[in-house]
C-alpha positions, 0 to 999 in steps of 0.5 A: 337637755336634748343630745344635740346641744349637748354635742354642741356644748362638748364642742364649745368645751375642746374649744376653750368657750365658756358657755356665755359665748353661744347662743344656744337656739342658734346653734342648735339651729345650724346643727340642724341645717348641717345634718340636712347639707350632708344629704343633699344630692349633688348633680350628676347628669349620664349622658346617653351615647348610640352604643350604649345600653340601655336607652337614653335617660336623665338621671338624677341620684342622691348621695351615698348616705352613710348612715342606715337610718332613715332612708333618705328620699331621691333628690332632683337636680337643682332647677338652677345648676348648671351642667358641668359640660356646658357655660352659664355666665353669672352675669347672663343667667338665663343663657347656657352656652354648651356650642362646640364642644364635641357633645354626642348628648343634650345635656339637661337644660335647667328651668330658668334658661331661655338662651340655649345654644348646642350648635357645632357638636356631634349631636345625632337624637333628640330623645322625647322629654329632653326640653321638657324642664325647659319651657320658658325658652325662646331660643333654641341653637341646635344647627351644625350637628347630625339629628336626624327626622328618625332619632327625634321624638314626635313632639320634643317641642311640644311644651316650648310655648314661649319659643321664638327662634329655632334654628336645625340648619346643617343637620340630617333631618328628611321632614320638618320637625313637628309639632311646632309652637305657635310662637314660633317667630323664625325656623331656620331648616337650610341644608338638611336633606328635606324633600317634602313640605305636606300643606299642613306641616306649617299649620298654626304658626301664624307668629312666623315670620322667617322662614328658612328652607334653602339649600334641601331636595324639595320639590313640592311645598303645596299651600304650606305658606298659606296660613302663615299671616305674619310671614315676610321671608320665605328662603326657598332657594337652591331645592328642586321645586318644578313650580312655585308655591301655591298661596303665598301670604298676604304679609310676605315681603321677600320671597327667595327662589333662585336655583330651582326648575320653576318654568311657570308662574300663574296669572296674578301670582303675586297679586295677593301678597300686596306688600312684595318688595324682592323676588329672586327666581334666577336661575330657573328655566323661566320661558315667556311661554311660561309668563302672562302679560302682567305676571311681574307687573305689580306695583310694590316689587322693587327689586326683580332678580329673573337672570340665567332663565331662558326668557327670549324677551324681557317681561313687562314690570310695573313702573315702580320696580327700581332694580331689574336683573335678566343677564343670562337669558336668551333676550333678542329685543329691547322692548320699552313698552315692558317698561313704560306703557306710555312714554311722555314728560309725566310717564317714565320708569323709576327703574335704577338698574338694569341688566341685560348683559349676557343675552342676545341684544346688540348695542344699536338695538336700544329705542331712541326713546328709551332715555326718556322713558329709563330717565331714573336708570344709573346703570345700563348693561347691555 
């Protein structure tokens, strides 16, 4: 009879049983399962932090064995813990909530997640590899914390080919990250400290669709926006960009640009992007020097934001526009012919609202027929 069910007889013996009460197949079976539970490792993550040495790594140990023999073998983290820093609701098993927590390290990201969110901690690298186990994510929180472009690895995202949402925004980074997948749907990169777009830095993301780059120092983007074929948002607002961006998309519906120093836009700039409804440059230094005849005149723009610029008269729009903002410029003259080419019963503007407070038309200085041509207008302000 083999040790093992002797053992288990002995023990069936102190406790009283008789040996009619075991099945002696299964008992052996879950002896065996016993010695194997006893060796297997538990998770134990070590975190790297700046000051320590040496350099960053995940780490997975066995267990101490007691026993001499045999050597037992070194066992991975279970794909399916979670870490110990971090939330894994049970009712949400594919999310791991590690937000807020002063985290100074990423900890390990279990296989099966595709929720992800490290955001409001005191993150500063991501080390080469960290997402690695992690390639079935599609979001991925890492804004609010301190990363910078230096303390990234060169392709830390790389393997995330199921990607859709990023969001770095209140970081440290100088560049964009890269190289990104190109399933990448939104990049949320506002207030970092980006001076630069290069042309190629976007290159292949032609699932984007938002994209997020407000509130940096950049003051050349290039063709970057190019090739995005599915791009609709581009926030470009409070940088220091002296011109526009060259090519925009044929998809883009909103383009953000307001708090810049663009003073030109080129002729039929926006003729390309046929399904353009918001435009926002407010806040630029816009002269109509700077502007051809037909630069706003285009047919799917429905709102128009040209405020606090130095334009002296007021730009002609196409008739569809619906909302028109030029308070803060220098405008001396009401002009109708910038909004109806022609005024008669069949020919008017569907213009909704339009500012022109703060500039230098008095009150007595609108056209007699401006009521007929500005006949959808609600608001006025002058």
């Amino acid at each position: 009879m083999p040790w093992a069910t002797t053992l288990i007889l002995i023990l069936a013996g102190l406790c009283g049983s008789s040996r009619g009460q075991y099945n002696e197949e299964e008992d052996l079976a879950w002896f065996q399962y016993y010695l194997r539970q006893s060796r297997v490792s538990s998770y134990n993550y070590v975190p790297y932090y700046e000051e320590e040495s040496p350099a960053y790594a995940y780490s997975y140990p066995s267990a101490t064995d007691t026993e001499p023999e045999p050597e037992p073998e070194p066992q991975q983290a279970t794909p399916w813990r979670c870490p110990q820093e971090c939330d894994c609701p049970p009712n949400f098993s594919s999310a791991m909530y590690c937000d807020t927590r002063n985290l100074r390290y990423l900890p390990f990201v279990p296989s099966r997640m595709k929720y992800v969110y490290f955001q409001n901690n005191l993150i500063t690298s991501i080390q080469e590899g960290a997402f690695d186990n992690a390639t079935e994510l599609e979001w991925l929180a890492l804004h609010n914390n301190q990363i910078g472009s230096e303390k990234m690895g060169k392709r830390v995202f790389g393997k995330l080919q199921r990607l859709e949402r990023l969001y770095m925004n209140n970081n440290n980074l100088t560049r964009l990250p890269g190289p990104l997948p190109r399933s990448l749907r939104e990049l949320h990169l506002s207030y970092n400290h980006i001076s630069k777009v290069p042309s190629n830095a976007l290159e292949g993301l032609e699932n984007l669709t938002a994209l997020y780059l407000s509130h940096n120092f950049i003051f050349e983007m290039g063709a970057s926006l190019k090739g995005l074929k599915s791009l609709i948002l581009a926030d470009l607002s409070y940088n220091n960009l002296r011109k526009v961006p060259d090519g925009l998309p044929a998809s883009l519906e909103q383009l953000y640009l307001e708090y810049n120093y663009i003073n030109a836009i080129p002729d039929d700039y926006f003729q390309v992007s046929p399904r353009l409804l918001y435009v926002r440059m407010s806040h630029n230094s816009l002269t109509n020097q700077g502007l051809s005849s037909n630069t706003f005149n285009s047919s799917s723009i429905l709102e128009l934001d040209l405020s606090y610029n130095r334009l002296q008269k007021i730009p002609r729009v196409n008739t569809n526009l619906e909302n028109l903002y030029l308070q803060g410029n220098q405008i001396n003259e009401f002009s109708i012919s910038s909004f109806c080419s022609v005024v008669d019963v069949m020919n008017y503007s569907r213009l909704q609202v339009l500012r022109l407070d703060g500039n230098e038309i008095k009150r007595n200085a609108v056209p007699p027929d401006a009521p007929l041509c500005l006949r959808r207008a609600t608001v006025i302000e002058i």
